[in-house]
C-alpha positions as CSV (number, residue, x, y, z in Angstrom):
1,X,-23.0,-36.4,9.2
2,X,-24.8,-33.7,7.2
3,X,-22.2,-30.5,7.4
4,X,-19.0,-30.5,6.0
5,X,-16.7,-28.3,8.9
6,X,-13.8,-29.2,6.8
7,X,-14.2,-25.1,5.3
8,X,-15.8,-23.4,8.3
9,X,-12.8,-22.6,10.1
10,X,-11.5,-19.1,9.6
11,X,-8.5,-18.0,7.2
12,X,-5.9,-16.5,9.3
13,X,-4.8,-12.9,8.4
14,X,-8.5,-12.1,6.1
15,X,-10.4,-9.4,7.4
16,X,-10.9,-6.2,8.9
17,X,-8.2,-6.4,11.6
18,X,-5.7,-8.2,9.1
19,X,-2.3,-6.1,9.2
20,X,1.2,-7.3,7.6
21,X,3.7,-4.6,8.5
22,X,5.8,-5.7,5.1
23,X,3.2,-4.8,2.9
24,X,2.8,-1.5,5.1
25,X,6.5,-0.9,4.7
26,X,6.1,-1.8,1.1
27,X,3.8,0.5,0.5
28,X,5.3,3.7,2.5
29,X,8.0,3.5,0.6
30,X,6.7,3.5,-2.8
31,X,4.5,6.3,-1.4
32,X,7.3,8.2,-0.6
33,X,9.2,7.5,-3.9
34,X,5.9,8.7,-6.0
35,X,6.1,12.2,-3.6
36,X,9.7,12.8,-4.1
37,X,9.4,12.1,-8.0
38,X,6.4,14.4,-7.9
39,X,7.6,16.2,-5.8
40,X,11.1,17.5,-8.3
41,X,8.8,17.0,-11.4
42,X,6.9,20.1,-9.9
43,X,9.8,21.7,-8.7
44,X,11.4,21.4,-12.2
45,X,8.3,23.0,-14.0
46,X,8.0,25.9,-11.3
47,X,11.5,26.6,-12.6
48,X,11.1,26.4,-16.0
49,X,8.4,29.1,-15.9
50,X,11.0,31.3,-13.6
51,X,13.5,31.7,-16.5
């Protein structure tokens, strides 16, 4: 025997059609978080300027 087979098999979930809908989750929801605070951080400047 002159191949080793023992690595050629694929690794499940690698690649280009590799989705895990926790991490999407995840990452939607810090998304969101990093808007809103952004989001306020604006809003309080846009006010200070007002006065």
């Amino acid at each position: 025997m002159e191949k080793i087979t023992a690595n050629e098999a694929p690794v499940p979930l690698l690649g280009e059609d590799w989705f895990d809908p926790l991490e999407a989750g995840v990452r939607q929801h810090i998304r969101s978080f990093i808007e809103a605070m952004l989001e306020s951080e604006l809003e309080a400047v846009l006010n200070r300027r007002a006065l």
